[in-house]
C-alpha positions, 0 to 999 in steps of 0.5 A: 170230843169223840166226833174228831177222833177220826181227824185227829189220826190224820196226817202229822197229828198221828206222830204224837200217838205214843202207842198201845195203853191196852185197856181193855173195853168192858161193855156192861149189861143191863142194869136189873130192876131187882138188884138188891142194895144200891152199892157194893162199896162206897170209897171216899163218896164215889160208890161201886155199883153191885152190878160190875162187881157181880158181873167180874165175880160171875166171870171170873167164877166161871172161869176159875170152874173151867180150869179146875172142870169142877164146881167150887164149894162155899168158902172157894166162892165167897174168897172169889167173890172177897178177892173181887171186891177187894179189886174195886176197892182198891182201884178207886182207893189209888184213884183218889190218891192219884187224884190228889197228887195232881195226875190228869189226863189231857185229851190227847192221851184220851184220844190215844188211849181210846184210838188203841181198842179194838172195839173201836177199830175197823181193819185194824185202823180206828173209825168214828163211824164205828165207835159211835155205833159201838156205844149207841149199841151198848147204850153208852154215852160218850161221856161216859166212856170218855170218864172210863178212859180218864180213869184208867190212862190216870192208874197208868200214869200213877204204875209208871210213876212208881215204876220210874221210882223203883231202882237196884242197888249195886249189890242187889243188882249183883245178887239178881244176876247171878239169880237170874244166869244161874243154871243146875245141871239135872238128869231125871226120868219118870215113873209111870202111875199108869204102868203100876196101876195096870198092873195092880191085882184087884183087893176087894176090902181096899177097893171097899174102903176106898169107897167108904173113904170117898162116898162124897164122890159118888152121889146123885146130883143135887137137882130141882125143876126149873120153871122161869120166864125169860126177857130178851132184848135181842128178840125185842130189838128184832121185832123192832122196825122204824119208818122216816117219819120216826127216824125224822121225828127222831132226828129233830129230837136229838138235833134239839137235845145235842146240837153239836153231834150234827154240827160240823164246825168250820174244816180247812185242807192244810198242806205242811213242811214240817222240818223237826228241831232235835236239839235246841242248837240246832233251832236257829239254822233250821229256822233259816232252812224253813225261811228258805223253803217258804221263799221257793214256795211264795216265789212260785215252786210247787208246793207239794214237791217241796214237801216231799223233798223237804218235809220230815212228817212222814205221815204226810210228806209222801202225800204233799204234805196234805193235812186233809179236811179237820177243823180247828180244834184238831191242831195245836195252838199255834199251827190252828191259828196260823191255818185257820187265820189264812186266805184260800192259796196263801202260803204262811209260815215258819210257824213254830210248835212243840214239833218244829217249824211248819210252812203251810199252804191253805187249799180250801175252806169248808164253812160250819154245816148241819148234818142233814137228815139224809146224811144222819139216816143210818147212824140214827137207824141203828140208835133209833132201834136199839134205843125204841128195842131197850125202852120196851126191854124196860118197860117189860122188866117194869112189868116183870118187877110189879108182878114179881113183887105182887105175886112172890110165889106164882110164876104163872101169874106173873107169866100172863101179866108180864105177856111172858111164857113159862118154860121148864127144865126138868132136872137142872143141876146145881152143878151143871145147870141145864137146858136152855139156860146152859150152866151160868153161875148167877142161875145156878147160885139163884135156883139154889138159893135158899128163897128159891128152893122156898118156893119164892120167885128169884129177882131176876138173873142176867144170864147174859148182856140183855138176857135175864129170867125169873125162876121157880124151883120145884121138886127139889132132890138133895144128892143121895148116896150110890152104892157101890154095886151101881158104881163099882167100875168108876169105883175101881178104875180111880182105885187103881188110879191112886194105887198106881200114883202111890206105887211110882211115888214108892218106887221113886223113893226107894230109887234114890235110897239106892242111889243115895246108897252108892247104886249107879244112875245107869242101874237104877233107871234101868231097874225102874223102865223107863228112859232116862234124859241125860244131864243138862243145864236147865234154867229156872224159866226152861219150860221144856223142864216140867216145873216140880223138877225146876223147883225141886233142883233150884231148891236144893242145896249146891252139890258137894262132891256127889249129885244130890238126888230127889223124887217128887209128884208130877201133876199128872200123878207120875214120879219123877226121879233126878240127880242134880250135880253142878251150877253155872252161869248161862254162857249165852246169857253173858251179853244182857246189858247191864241197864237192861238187867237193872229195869228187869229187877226194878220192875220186879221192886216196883211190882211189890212196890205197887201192892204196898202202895195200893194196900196204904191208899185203902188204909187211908180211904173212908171205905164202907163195904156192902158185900151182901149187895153181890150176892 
């Protein structure tokens, strides 16, 4: 299937392509010899492997510690870790339900969904050449990948099935758009946490009770000294060389094994006119028009001028309609035998398909060929290495293994039978890691793992895509408490930070007691120091407007006679101070059509519709989980 990709996005065969499904290419790593249980969660038979949902919760780990630029605690890891799970598993519970239904995937959809990767494109246009060295370097077949997509177009076709099922009442859809125009009029301005904190006079028993309130934020970090040997396969790739006497022992090897990936199949140049048929009325008189041209072709007039001036396939109308070399497969049913039936120079036609009416001419005739080892030599380079790179990565890890489990404690040993160097960091964190090995969850988790801190060798950690370790933990330092002496300056500074927070919060408060009291908007703001945005329309969706005073004026009642007025905590610890007096509807708004609103709001029904729809599925799938595996 994959070998005519390229062919297939040639010439008017590309007008089928529907677009982007952006999916997104996942390339796993490596399959450790020492993961624990052999499945995560089995679904109706099919089991997860523990691998891809490790792989997806270390990601998402790591991603969710960035943003919050703090480690999570125990229970925040174990909810990510649930939330994962929970994803796969109702991501083959929707499978089999669309597998019931009698959702397929043809090839053409395959082609296309694949042909939209970025992985797979160079200069932004997909290559064969390249896919194929993509997978060879991931080590994935093409089977494998194919199954992939297959599986992910067919969700895609179940969400647009549900999205095509979801639809707004009149009165719902009335309700929407008033929702969706509808604009507050607000005024606000913010009180600075940061003035009031600079000016805030040192209390030494607040800033003493405010440490006692906080000692768990002012401890030495939990460390261990990390001892580990490392398997690289990047560095065993480079050690890697291959002479032609390998390449070519390889090369009948793999002719022998997979015939076909060297065997290009009979190719034929094809020029087309294609003139569409739009409407099924129109079928007959277009027909005559295609028995037209074929006469001026047969009759002698050049071909590809014809094509330019007649042909509606934009694809390959400026080029005479010339199709390029592609074998059979590559056509739909009808125009394939047509072409594939023809002499050299013989002009055919009208040929009739799902497209519209085809005159074709056969320019040439390229027989079955076996790719020589000539023309393979680069292609089986690049397999050949990767190949030879991951049997030694494999065969080291074997190594790894047996001397791990042989020598549970002593990593030393199963340093020299393993042929592996022992490296340390001294003072890795729990949690900030260290050294080489950088902060990566999955080493963090294993160095602290509590077999690990007991002196037991860990199983071996992927830090990365071919990268893996064993570790050792040694002297392990629980976090101690600072006294306030050493960290009286951190101590103070934060102090200050939360007395600031509080007096804004304060000083908003009392603001709108004094608005609410009858004090001007003007007074008060002045009063305060800070400047002030004047009224505007604001929309629930206008990002210029900080979102806690979206949310507070879209929440608030409709003013009566008088603004209504509220305080409330920015995220950066500011006051925010506003008065909200009147509601519209957007005026530039007006002009959204109204089936345009209609598929906003039943996108919105379908989105509820899909959780539902895949929390019945689970209910209805046999599901065993095995969380343990993931740990």
């Amino acid at each position: 299937m994959l070998q005519s990709i390229h062919d297939r996005l040639k010439g008017w065969v590309a007008g089928v392509v529907l677009g982007a499904i952006g999916l997104v290419f996942v390339f796993w790593g490596i399959n450790w010899t020492l993961s624990a249980p052999t499945y995560a969660a089995k679904v109706n038979g099919v089991e997860i492997s523990p691998n891809q949902v490790r792989q997806s919760y270390q990601q998402q780990l790591a991603q969710i510690e960035r943003q919050s630029k703090a480690p999570l605690d125990d229970a925040m890891r174990n909810e990510i870790k649930r939330r994962v799970l929970d994803d796969y598993v109702n991501s083959e519970a929707l499978v089999t339900r669309a597998d019931d239904l009698g959702y397929r995937v043809s090839d053409q959809q395959l082609l296309e969904a694949m042909s939209q990767v970025p992985a797979f494109q160079v200069d932004g246009k997909f290559d064969l050449a390249h896919a194929v060295a993509v997978l060879n370097a991931q080590g994935r077949s093409v089977a494998e990948i194919e199954g992939l997509f297959r599986r992910d177009v067919k969700l895609r076709q179940l969400d647009a099935a549900l999205m095509a099922s979801s639809f707004a009442t009149p009165t719902e859809l009335k309700e929407y758009r008033a929702l969706t125009r509808q604009q507050r009029e607000v005024a606000w301005t913010t009180v600075s946490a940061a003035k009031y904190a600079a000016d805030v006079a040192v209390d030494e028993p607040a800033v003493k009770a405010y440490f006692e309130a906080h000692k768990a934020d002012y401890m030495t970090a939990e460390t261990v000294t990390l001892r580990y040997v490392e398997l690289s396969l990047a560095q065993l790739a480079a050690a890697v060389s291959a002479d032609d006497a390998q390449l070519k022992a390889y090369y009948e090897e793999q002719k022998t094994k997979t015939p076909e990936r060297f065997t290009q199949g009979e190719q034929r140049r094809v020029r087309h006119i294609l003139l569409s048929v739009n409407d099924p009325k129109e079928d007959a008189a277009v027909k005559a028009k295609a028995e037209g041209i074929l006469k001026r072709a047969q009759g002698g007039e050049d071909f590809a001028k014809l094509a330019k001036e007649f042909s509606q396939d934009p694809g390959s109308a400026t080029q005479g309609g010339d199709l390029g070399w592609a074998e059979r497969k590559v056509y739909v049913g009808p125009f394939g035998d047509a072409a594939f039936g023809m002499k050299v120079d013989e002009i055919k036609g009208p040929v009739k398909t799902q497209f519209g009416y085809h005159i074709l001419r056969l320019d040439g005739i390229q027989p079955t060929k076996v790719k020589t080892f000539e023309e393979s030599r680069a292609e089986l380079e690049t397999e050949y290495k990767r190949t030879e790179a991951e049997r030694l990565f494999n065969n080291a890890q074997d190594q790894l293994a047996d001397a791990a489990l042989q020598n549970g404690t002593d990593l030393d040993v199963v340093a020299r039978k393993a042929g592996l160097k022992v490296q340390e960091i001294a003072n890795f964190s729990r949690k900030d890691g260290g050294g080489a090995l950088g902060n990566v969850a999955a080493v963090n988790e294993a160095a602290f793992s509590p077999e690990v801190l007991d002196g037991r060798l860990s199983p071996i950690v992927e830090v990365e895509k071919g990268r893996g370790v064993v570790l050792r933990a040694t002297d392990h330092k629980l976090p101690e408490q600072k006294p306030l002496e050493a960290v009286r300056t951190e101590v103070l500074a934060a102090w200050k930070k939360q007395r600031g927070i509080e007096l804004a919060a304060t000083a908003a408060a009392n603001a709108v007691k004094r608005l609410t009291a009858g004090e001007s908007w003007d007074a008060v703001v002045k009063s305060l120091g800070a400047p002030a945005q004047p009224p505007k329309f604001i929309s629930r969706s206008d990002q210029e407007v900080p979102q806690e005073i979206r949310n507070a004026a879209f929440t608030a009642p409709k003013p009566a006679q008088k603004p209504i007025y509220e305080n409330v905590r920015l995220t950066n610890g500011d006051a925010a101070l506003l008065a909200f007096s009147a509601v519209r509807e957007d005026p530039n708004n007006a002009a959204i059509k109204e089936d345009d609103m209609r598929r906003q709001y039943a996108a919105r029904i379908a989105s509820g519709e899909a959780q539902s729809y895949a929390a019945a599925a689970r209910a209805d799938a046999s599901v065993t989980l095995n969380p343990k595996a993931i740990d």
